[in-house]
DSSP file (Angstrom, degrees, kcal/mol; ACC not computed):
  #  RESIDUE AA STRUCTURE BP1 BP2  ACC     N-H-->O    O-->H-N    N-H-->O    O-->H-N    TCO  KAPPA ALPHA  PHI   PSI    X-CA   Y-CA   Z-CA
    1    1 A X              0   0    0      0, 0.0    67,-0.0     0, 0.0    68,-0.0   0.000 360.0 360.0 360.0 135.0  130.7   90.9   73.6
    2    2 A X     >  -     0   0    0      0, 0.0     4,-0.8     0, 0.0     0, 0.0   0.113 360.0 -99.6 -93.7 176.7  133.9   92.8   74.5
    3    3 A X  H >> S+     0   0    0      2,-0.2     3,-2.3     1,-0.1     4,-0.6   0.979 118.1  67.3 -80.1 -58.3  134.4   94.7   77.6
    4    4 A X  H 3> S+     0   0    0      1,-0.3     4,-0.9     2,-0.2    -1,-0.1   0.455 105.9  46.2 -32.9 -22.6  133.6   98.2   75.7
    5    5 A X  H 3> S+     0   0    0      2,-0.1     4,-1.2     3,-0.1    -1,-0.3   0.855 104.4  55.6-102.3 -33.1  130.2   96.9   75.3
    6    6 A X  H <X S+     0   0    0     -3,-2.3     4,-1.2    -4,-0.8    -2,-0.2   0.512 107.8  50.6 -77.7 -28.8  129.8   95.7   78.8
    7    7 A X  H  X S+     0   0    0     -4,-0.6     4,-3.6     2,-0.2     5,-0.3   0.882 111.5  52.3 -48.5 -76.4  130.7   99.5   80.0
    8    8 A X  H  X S+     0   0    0     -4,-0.9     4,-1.0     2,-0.2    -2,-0.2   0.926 110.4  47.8 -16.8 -62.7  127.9  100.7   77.5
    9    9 A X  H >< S+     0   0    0     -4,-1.2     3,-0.8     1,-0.2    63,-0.3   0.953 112.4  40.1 -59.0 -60.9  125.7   98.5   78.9
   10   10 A X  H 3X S+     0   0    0     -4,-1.2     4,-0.9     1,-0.2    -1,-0.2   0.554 114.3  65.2 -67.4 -17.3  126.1   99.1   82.8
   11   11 A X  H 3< S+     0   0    0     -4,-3.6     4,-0.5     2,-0.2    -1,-0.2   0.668 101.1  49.1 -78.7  -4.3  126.4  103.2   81.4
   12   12 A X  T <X S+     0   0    0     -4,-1.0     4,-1.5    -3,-0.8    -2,-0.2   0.484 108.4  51.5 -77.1 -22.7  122.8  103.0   80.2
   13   13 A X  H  > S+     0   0    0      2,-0.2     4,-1.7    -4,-0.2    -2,-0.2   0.823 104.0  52.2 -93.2 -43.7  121.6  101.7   83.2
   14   14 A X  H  X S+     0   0    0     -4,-0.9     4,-2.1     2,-0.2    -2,-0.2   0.905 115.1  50.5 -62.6 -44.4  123.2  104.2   85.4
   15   15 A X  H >> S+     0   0    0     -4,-0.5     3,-2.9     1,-0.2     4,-1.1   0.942 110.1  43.6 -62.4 -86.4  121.3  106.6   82.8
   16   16 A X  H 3X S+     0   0    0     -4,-1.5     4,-1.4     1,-0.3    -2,-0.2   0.777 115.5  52.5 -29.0 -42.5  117.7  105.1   82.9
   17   17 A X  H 3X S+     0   0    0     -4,-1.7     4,-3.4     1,-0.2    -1,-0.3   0.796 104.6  51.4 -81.0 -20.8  117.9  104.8   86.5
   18   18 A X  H <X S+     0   0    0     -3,-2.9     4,-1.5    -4,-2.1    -1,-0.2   0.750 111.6  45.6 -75.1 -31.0  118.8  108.1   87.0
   19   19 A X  H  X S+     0   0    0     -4,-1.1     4,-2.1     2,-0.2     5,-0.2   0.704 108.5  59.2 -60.2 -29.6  115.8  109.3   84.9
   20   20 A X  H >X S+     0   0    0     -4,-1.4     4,-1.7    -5,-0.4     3,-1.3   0.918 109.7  50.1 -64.1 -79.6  113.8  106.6   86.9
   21   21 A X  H 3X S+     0   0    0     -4,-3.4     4,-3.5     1,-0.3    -1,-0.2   0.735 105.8  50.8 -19.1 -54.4  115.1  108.9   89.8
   22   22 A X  H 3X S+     0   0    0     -4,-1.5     4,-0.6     1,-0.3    -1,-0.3   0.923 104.7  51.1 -64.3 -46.8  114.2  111.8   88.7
   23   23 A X  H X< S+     0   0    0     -4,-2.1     3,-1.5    -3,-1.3    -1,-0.3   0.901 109.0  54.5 -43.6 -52.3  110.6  111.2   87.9
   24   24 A X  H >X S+     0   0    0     -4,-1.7     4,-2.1     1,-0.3     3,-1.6   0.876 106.5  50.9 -60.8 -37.4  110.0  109.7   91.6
   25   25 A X  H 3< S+     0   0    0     -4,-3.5    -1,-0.3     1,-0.3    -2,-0.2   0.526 115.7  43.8 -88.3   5.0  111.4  112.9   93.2
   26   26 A X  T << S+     0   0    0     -3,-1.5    -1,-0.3    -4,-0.6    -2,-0.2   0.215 115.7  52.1 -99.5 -12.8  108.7  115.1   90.6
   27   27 A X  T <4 S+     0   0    0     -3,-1.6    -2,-0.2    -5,-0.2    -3,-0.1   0.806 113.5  35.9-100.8 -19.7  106.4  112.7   91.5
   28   28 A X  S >< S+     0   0    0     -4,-2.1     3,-1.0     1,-0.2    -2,-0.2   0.721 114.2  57.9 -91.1 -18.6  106.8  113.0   95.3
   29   29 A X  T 3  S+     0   0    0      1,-0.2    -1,-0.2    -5,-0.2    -2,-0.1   0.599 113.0  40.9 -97.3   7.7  107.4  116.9   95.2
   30   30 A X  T 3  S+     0   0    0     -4,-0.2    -1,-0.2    -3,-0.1    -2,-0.1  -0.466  73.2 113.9-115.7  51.2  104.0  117.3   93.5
   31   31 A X  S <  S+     0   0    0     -3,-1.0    75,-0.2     1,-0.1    -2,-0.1   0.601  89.2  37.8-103.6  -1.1  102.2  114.8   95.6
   32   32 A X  S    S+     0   0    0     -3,-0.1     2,-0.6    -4,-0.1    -1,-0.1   0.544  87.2 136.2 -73.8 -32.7   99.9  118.2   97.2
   33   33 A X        +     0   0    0      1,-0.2     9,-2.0    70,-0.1     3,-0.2   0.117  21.7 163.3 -30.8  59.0  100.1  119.4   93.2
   34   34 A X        +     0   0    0     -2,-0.6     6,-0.4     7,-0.2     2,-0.3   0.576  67.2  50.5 -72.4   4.5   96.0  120.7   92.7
   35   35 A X  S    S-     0   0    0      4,-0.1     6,-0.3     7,-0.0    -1,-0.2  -0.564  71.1-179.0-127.7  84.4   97.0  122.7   89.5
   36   36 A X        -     0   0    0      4,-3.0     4,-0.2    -2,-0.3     5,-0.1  -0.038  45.0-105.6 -64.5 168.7   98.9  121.1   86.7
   37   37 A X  S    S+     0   0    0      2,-0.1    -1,-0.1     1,-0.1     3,-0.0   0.639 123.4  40.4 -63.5 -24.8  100.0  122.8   83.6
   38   38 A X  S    S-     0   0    0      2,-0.1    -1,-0.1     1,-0.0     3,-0.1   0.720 127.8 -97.0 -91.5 -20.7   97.2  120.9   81.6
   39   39 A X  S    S+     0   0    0      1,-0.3     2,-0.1     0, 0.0    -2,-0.1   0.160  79.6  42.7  92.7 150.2   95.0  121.4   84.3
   40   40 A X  S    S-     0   0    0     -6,-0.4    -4,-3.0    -4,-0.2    -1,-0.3  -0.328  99.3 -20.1  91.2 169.7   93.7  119.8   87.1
   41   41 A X  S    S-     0   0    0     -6,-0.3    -7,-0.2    -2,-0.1    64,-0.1  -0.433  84.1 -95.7 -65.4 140.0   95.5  117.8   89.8
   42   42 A X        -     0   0    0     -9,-2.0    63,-0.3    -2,-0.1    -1,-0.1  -0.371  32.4-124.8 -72.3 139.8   98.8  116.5   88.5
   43   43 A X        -     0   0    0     61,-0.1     2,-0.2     1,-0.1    38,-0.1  -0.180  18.6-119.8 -57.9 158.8   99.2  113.1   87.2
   44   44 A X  B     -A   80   0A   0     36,-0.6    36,-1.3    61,-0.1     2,-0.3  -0.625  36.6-146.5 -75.9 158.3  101.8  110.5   88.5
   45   45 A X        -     0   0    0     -2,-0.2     2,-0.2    34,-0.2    34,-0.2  -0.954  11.5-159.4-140.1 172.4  104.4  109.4   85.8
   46   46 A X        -     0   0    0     -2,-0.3    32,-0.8    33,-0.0    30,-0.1  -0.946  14.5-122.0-155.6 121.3  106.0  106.7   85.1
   47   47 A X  E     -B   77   0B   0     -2,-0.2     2,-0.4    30,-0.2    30,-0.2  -0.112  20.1-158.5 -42.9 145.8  109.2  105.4   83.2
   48   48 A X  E     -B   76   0B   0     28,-0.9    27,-2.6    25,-0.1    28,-1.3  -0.947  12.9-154.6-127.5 126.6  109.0  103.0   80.6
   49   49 A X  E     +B   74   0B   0     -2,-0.4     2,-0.2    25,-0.2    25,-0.2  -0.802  17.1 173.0-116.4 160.8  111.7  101.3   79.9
   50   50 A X  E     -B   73   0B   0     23,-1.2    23,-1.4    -2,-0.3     3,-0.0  -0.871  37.0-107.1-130.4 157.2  113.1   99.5   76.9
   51   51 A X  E     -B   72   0B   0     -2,-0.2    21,-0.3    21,-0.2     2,-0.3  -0.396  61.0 -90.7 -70.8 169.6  116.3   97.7   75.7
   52   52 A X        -     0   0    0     19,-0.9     2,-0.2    18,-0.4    18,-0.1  -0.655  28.9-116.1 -90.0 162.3  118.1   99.9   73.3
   53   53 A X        -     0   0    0     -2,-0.3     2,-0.4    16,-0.1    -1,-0.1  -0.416  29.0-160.3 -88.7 136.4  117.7  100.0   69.8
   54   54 A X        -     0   0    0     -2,-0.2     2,-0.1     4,-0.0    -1,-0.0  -0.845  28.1 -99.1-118.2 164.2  120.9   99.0   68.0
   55   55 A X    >>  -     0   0    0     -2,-0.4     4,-4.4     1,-0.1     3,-0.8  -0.433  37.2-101.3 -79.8 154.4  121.5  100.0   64.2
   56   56 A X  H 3> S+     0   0    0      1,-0.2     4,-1.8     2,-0.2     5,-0.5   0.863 124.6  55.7 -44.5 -49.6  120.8   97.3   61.1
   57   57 A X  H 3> S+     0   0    0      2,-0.2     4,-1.9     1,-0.2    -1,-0.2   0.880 110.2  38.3 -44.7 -49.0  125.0   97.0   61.3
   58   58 A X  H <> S+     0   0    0     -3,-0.8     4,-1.9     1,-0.2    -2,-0.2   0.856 118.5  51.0 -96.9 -32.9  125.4   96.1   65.0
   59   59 A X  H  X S+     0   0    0     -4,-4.4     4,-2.0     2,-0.2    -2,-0.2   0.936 115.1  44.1 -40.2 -41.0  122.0   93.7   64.8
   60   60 A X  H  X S+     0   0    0     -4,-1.8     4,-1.1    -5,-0.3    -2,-0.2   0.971 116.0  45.6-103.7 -64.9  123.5   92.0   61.8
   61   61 A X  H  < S+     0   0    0     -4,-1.9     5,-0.5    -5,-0.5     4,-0.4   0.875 113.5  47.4 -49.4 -62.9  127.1   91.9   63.7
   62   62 A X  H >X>S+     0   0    0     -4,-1.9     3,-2.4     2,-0.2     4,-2.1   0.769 116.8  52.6 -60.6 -74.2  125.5   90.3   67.7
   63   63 A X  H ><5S+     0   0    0     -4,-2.0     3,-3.5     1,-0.3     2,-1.8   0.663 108.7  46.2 -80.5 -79.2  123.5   87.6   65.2
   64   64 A X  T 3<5S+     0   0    0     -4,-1.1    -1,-0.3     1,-0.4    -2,-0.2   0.234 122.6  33.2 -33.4  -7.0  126.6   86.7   63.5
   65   65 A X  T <45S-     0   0    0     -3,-2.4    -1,-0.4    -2,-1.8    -2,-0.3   0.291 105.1-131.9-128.8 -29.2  128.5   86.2   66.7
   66   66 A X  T <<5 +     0   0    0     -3,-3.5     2,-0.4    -4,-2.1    -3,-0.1   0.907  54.2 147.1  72.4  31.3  125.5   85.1   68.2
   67   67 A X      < -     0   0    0     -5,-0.9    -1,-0.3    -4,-0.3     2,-0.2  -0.918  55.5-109.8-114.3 152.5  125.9   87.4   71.3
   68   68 A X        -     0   0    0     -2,-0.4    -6,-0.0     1,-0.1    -1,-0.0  -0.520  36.6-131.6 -71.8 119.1  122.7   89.1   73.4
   69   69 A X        -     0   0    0     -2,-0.2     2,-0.3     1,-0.1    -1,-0.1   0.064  33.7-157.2 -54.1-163.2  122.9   93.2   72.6
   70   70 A X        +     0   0    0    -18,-0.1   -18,-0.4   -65,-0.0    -1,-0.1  -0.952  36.8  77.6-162.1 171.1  122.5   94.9   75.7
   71   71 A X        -     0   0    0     -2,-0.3   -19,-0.9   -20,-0.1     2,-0.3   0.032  44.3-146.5  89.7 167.9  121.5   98.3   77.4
   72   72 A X  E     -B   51   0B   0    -63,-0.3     2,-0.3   -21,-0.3   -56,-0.2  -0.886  12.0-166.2-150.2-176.4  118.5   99.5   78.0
   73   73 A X  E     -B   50   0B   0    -23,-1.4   -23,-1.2    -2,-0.3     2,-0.2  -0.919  45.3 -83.2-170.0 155.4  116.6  103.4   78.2
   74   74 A X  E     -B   49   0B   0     -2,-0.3   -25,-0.2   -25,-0.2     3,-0.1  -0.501  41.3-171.3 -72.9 123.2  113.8  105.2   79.2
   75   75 A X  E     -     0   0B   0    -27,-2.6    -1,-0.2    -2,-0.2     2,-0.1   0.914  67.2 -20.0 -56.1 -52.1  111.5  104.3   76.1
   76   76 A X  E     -B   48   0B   0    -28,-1.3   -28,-0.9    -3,-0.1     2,-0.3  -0.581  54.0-122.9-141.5 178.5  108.7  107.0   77.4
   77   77 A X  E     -B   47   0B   0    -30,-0.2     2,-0.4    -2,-0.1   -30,-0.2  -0.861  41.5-174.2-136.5 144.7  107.4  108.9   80.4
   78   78 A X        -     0   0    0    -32,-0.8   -34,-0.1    -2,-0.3   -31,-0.0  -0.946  21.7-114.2-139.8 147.3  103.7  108.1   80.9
   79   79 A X        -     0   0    0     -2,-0.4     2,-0.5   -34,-0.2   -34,-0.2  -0.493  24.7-126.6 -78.8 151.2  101.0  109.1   83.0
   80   80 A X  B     -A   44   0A   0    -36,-1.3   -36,-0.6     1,-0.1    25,-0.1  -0.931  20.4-164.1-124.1  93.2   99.8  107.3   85.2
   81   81 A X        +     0   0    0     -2,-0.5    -1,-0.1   -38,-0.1    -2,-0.1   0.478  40.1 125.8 -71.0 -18.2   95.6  106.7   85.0
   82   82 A X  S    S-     0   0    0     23,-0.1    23,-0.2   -38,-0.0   -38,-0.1   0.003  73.0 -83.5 -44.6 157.3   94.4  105.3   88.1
   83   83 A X        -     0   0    0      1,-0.1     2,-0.1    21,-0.1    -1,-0.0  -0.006  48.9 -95.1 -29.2 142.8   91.7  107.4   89.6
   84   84 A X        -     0   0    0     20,-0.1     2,-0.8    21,-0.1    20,-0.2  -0.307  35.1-105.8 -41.3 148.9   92.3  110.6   92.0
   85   85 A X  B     -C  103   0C   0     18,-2.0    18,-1.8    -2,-0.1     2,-0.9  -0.911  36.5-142.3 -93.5 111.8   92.4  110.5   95.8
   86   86 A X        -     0   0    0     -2,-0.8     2,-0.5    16,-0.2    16,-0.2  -0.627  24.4-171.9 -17.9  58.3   89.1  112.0   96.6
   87   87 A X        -     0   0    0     -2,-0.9    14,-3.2    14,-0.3     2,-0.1  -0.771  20.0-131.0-102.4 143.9   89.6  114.2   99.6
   88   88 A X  B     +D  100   0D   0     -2,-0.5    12,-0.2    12,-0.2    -1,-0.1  -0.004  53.2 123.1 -55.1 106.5   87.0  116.1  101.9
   89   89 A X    >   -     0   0    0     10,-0.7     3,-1.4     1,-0.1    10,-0.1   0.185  33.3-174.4 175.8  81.9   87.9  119.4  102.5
   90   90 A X  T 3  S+     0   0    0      1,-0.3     5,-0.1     8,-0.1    -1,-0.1   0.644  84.0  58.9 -64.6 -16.5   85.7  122.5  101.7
   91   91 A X  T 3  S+     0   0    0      8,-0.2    -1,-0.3     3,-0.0     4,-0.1   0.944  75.6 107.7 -71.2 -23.9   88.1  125.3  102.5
   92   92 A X  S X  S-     0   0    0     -3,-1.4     3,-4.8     7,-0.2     7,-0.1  -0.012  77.7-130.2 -64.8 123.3   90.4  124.0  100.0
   93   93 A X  T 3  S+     0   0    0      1,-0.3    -1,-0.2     8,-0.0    -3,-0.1   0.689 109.5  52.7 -58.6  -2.9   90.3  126.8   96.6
   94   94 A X  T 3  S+     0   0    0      5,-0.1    -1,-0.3     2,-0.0     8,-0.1   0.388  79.8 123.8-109.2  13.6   89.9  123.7   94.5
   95   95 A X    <   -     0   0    0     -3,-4.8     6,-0.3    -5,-0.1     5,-0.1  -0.372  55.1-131.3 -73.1 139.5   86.7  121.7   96.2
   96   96 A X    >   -     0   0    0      4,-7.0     3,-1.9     1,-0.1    -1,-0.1  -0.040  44.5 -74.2 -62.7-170.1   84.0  121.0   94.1
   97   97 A X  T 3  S+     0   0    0      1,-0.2    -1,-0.1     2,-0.1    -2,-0.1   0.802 132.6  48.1 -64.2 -22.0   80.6  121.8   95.2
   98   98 A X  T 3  S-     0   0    0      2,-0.1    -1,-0.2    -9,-0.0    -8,-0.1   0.443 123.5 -96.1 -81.1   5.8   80.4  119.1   97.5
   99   99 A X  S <  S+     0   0    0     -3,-1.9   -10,-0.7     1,-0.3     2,-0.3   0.303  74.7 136.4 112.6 -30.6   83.6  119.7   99.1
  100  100 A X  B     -D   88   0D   0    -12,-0.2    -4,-7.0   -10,-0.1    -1,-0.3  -0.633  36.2-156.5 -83.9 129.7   86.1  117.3   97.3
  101  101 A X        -     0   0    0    -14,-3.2     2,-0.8    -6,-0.3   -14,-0.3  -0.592  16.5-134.2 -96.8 172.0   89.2  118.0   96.2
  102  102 A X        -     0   0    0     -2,-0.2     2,-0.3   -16,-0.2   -16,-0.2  -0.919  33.9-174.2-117.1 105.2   90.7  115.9   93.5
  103  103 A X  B     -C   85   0C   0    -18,-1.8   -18,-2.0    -2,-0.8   -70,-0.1  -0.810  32.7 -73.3-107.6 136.4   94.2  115.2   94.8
  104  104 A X        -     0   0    0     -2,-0.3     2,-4.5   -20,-0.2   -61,-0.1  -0.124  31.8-122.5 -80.6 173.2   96.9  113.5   92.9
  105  105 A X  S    S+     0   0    0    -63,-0.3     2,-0.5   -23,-0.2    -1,-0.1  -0.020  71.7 123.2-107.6  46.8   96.9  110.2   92.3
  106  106 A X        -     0   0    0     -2,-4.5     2,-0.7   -75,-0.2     4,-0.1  -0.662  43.4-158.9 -96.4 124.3  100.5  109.6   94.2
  107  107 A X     >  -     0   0    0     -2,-0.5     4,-2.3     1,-0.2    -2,-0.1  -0.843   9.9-151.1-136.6 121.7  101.0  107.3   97.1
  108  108 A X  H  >>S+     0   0    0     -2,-0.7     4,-2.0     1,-0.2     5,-0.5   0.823  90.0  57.1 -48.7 -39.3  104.1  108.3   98.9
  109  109 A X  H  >5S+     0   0    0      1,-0.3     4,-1.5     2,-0.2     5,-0.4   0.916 105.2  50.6 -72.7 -28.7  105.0  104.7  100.2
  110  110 A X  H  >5S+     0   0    0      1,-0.2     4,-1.6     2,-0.2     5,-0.3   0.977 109.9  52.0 -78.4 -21.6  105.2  103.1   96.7
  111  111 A X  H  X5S+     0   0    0     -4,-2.3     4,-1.6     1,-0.2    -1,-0.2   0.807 108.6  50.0 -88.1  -7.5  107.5  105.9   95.4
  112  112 A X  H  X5S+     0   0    0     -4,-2.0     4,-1.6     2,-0.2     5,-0.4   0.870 112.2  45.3 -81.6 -34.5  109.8  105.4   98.3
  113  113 A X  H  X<S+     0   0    0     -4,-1.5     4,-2.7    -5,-0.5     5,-0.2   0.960 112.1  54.3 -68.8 -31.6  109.8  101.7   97.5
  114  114 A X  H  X S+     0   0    0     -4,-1.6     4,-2.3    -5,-0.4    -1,-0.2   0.869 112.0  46.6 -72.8 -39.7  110.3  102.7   93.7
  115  115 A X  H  X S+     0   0    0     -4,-1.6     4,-1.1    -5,-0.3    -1,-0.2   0.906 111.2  44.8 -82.6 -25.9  113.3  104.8   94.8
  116  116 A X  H >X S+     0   0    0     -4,-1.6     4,-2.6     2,-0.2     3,-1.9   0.974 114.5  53.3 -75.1 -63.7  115.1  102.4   97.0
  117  117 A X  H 3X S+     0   0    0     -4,-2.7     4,-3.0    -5,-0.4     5,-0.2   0.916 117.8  36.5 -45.6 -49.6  114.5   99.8   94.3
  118  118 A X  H 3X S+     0   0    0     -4,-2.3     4,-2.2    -5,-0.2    -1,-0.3   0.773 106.0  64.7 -62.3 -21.7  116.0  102.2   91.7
  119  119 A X  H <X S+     0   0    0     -3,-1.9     4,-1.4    -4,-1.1    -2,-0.2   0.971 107.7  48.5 -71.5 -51.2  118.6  103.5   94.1
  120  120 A X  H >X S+     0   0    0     -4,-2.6     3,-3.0     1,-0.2     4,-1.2   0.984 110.6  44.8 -51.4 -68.0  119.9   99.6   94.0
  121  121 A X  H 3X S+     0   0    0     -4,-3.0     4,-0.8     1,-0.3    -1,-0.2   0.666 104.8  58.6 -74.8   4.3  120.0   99.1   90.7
  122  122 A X  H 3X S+     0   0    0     -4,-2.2     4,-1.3    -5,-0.2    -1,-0.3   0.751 116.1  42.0 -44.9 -36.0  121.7  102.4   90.0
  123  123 A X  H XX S+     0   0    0     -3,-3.0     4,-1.9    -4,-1.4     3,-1.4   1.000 108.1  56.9 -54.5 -63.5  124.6  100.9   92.5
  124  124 A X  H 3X S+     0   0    0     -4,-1.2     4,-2.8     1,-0.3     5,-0.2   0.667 111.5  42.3 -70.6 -33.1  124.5   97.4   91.1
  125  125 A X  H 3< S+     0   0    0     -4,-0.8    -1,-0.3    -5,-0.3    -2,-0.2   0.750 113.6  55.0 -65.0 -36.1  125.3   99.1   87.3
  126  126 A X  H <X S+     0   0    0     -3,-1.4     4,-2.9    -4,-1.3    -2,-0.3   0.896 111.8  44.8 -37.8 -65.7  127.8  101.2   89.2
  127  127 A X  H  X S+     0   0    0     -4,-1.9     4,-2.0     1,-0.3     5,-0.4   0.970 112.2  45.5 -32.9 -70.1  129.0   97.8   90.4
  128  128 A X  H  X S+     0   0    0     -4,-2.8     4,-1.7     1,-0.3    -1,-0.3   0.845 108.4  59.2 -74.3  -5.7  129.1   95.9   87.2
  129  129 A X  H  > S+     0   0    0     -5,-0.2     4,-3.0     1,-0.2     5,-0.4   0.997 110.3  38.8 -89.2 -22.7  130.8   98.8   85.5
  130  130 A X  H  X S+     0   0    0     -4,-2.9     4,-2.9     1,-0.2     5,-0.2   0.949 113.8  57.1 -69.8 -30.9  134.2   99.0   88.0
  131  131 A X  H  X S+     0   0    0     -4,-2.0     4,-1.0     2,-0.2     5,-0.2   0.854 105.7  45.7 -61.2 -35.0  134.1   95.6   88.0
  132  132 A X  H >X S+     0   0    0     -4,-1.7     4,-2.0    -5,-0.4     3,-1.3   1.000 118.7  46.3 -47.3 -71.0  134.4   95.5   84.0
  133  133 A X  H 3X S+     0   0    0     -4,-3.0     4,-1.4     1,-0.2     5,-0.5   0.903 102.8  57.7 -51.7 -39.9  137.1   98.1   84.3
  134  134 A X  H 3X S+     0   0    0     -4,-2.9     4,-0.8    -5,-0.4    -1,-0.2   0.861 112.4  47.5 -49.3 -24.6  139.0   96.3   87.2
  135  135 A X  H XX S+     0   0    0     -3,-1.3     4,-1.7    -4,-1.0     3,-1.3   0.948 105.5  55.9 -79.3 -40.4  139.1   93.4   84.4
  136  136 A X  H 3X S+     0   0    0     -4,-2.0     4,-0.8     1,-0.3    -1,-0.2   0.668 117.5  35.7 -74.1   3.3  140.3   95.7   81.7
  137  137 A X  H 3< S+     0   0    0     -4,-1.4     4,-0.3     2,-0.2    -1,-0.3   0.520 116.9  49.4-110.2  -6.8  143.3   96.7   84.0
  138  138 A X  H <X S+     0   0    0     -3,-1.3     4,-1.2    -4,-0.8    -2,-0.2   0.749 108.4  53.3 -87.8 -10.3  143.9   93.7   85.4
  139  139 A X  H  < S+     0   0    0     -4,-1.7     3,-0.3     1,-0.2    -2,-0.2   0.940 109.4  52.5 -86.5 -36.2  143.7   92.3   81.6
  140  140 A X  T  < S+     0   0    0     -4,-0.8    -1,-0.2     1,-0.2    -2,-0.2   0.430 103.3  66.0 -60.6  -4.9  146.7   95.1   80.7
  141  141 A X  T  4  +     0   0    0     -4,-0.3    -1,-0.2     2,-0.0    -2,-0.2   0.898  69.6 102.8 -82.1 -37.7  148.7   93.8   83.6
  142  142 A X     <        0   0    0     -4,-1.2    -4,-0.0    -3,-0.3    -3,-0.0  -0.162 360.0 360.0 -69.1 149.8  149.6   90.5   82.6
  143  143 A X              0   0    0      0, 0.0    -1,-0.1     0, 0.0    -3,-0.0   0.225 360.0 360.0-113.9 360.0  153.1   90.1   81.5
């Protein structure tokens, strides 16, 4: 694997993770959310991620050199099934008859742990990719 690939790689990560981001901060600014666009309380989502798919050419070339492809991307976005939080609260303009609202099915401390976690490895890809470039100018210095 070359250095150009190794950039690739750590720029894909910076990408996925930034989609990772984005989702968390949609998931935490519709975590009151009682009306979706499909209707109903809004769902949580959730990245799925996958390595990327390389073409028949560059498969053929990594097995012939017998190096691991690399990179990765958000595969999918998926909603996230668990159950509603039930809460009590008959004023609310969406309680059933009994009172309940159907709330979504978001708990603020696991997307803050989901963003911190993403926030590192957005750094750490950050990381590996000036450290890639710092080789490729330190590899044009020597004389």
């Amino acid at each position: 694997m070359g250095l150009n690939e190794a950039l690739n790689i750590s720029v894909s990560g910076v990408n996925a993770e930034r989609s990772h981001m984005e989702l968390i901060s949609s998931n935490i600014a519709n975590i009151n959310t009682t009306r979706s666009i499909t209707g109903g309380s809004y769902r949580r989502k959730v990245a799925v991620f996958s390595e990327t798919p390389l073409s028949f050419d560059e498969e053929l070339t990594y097995a012939e050199k017998k190096i691991l492809s690399g990179g990765v991307e958000v595969a999918e976005i998926v909603e996230d099934k668990s159950p509603f939080n039930r809460v009590y609260n008959p004023s609310h303009p969406d309680a059933d008859a009994q009172g309940f609202v159907n709330m979504p099915n978001i708990d603020l401390s696991k997307e803050m742990v989901d963003m911190v976690s993403s926030s590192k490895l957005y750094e750490a890809n950050i990381t590996a990719y000036n450290v890639t470039k710092k080789m490729m100018q330190d590899t044009l210095q020597i004389q």
